[in-house]
C-alpha positions as CSV (number, residue, x, y, z in Angstrom):
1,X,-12.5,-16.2,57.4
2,X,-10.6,-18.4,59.6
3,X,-7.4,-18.3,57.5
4,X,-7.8,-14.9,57.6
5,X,-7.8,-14.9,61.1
6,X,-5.1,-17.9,61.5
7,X,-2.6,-15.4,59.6
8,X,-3.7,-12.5,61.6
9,X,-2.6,-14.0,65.0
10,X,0.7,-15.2,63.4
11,X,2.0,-11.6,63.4
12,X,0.6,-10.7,66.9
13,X,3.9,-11.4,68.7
14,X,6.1,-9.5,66.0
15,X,8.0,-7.0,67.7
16,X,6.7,-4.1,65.3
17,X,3.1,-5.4,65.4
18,X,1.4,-2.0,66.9
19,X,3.8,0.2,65.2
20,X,2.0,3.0,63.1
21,X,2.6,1.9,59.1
22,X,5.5,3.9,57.9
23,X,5.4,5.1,54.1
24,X,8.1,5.8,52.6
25,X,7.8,8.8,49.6
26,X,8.8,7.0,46.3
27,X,12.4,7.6,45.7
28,X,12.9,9.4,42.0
29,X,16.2,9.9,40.3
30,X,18.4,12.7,39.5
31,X,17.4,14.9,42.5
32,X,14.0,14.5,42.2
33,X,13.6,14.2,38.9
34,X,11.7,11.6,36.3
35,X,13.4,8.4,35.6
36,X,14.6,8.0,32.3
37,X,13.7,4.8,31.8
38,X,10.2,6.3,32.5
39,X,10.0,9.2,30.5
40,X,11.6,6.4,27.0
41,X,8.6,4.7,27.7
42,X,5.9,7.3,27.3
43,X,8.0,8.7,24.7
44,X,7.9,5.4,22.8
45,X,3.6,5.8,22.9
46,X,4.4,8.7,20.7
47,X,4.9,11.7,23.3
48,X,7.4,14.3,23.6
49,X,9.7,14.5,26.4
50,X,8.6,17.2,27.9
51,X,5.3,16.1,27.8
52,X,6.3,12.6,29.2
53,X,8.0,14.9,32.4
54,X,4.8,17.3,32.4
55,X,2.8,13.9,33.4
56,X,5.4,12.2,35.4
57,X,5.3,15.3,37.5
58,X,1.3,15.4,37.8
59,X,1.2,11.6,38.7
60,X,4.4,11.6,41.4
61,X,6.5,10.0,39.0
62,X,4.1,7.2,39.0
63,X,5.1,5.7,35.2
64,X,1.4,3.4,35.0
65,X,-0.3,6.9,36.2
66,X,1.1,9.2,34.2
67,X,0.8,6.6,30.9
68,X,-3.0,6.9,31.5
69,X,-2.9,10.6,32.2
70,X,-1.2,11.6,29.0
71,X,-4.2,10.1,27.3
72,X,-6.8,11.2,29.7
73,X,-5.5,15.0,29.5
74,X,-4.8,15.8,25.8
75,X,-6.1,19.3,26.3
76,X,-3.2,20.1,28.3
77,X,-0.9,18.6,26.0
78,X,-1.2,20.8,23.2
79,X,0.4,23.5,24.7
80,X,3.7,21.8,24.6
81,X,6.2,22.8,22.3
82,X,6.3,21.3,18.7
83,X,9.8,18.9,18.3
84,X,11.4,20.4,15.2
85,X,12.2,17.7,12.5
86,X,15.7,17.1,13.2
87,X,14.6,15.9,16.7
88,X,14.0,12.1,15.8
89,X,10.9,12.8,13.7
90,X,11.3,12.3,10.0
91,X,8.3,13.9,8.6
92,X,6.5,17.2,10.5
93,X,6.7,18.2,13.7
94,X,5.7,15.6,16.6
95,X,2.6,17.7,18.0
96,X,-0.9,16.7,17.6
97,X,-4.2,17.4,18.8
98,X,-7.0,15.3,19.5
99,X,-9.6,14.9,16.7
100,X,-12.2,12.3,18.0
101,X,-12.5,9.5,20.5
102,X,-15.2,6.8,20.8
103,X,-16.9,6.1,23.9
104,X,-19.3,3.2,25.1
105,X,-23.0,4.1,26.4
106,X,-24.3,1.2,29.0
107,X,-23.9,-0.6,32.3
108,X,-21.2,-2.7,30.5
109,X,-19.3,-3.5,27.2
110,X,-22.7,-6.6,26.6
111,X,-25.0,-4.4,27.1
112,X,-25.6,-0.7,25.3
113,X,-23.4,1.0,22.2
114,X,-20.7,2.6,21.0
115,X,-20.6,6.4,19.8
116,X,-17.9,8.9,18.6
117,X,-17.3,12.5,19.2
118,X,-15.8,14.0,16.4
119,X,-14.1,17.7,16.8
120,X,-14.5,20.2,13.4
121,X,-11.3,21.1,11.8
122,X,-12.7,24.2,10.7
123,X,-14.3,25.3,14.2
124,X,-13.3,22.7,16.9
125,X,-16.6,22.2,17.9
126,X,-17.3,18.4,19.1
127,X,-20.0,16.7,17.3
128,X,-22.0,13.7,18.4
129,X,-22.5,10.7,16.3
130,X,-25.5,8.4,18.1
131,X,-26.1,6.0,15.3
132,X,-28.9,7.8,13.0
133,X,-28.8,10.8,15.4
134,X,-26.0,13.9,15.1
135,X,-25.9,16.6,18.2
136,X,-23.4,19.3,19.0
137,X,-21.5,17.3,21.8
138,X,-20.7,20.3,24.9
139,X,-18.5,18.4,26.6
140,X,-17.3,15.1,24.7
141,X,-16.2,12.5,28.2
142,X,-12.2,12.6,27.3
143,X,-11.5,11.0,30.3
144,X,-14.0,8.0,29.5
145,X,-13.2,6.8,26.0
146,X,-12.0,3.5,24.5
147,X,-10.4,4.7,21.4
148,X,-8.7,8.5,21.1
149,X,-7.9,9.6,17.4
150,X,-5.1,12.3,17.0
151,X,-3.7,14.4,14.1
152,X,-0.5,15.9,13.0
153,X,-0.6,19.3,13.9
């Protein structure tokens, strides 16, 4: 503690030492728009662009944010607009929709399971597979999994 103190009392004479913290808003390109840089990453993970822009916008143009909430939100992804094939994809549209995920039961990844949620094709009801034990899964945890499976829409 007495470093932490030591460099605590090197800043007391600093002539902006009891000035209120200023924070600046993050500066975005293009009048407020999402770097491009930014949206060519998330389009590289497999997204569209306007999907990459829908979560750039949700997460403040925050690129590590809005890589994690394109995963974490796939239900509001599939109302984005299919890319037709002559848009860079070479075989079917670029829209999927989430068919499973696997997610860990326990207090950590040494102690406790792995078990997958699997949605129905036919009805889109989630199913629960708990080793020997298969339950209609209400609300699969999207936003907790380890592993998301997709398919070509």
């Amino acid at each position: 503690s007495s470093g932490i103190n030591a460099e605590y009392g090197a800043h007391m004479e600093d002539a902006d030492f009891a000035s209120p913290l200023v924070i600046q808003p993050p500066s975005t390109s293009g009048g407020g728009g999402a770097d491009p840089e930014s949206i060519a990453m998330i389009c590289a993970m497999g997204f569209t662009e306007s999907q990459a822009r829908v979560a750039l916008k949700k997460c403040d143009n925050n690129l590590e944010r809005a890589a994690d909430w394109v995963f974490t939100h796939p239900d509001e992804l599939e109302e984005e607009e299919p890319v037709s094939a002559g848009e860079g994809v070479r075989d079917g549209t670029g829209r999927y929709r989430l068919r499973a995920l696997i997610s860990h039961i326990g207090s950590s990844t040494s102690c406790g399971h792995y078990v997958c949620h699997i949605r129905s094709p036919a009805s889109g009801q989630w199913t629960l597979y708990n080793d020997e034990k298969v339950a209609v899964s209400v609300k699969p945890p999207k936003g907790l999994a380890y592993l998301y499976l997709f398919e070509r829409m």
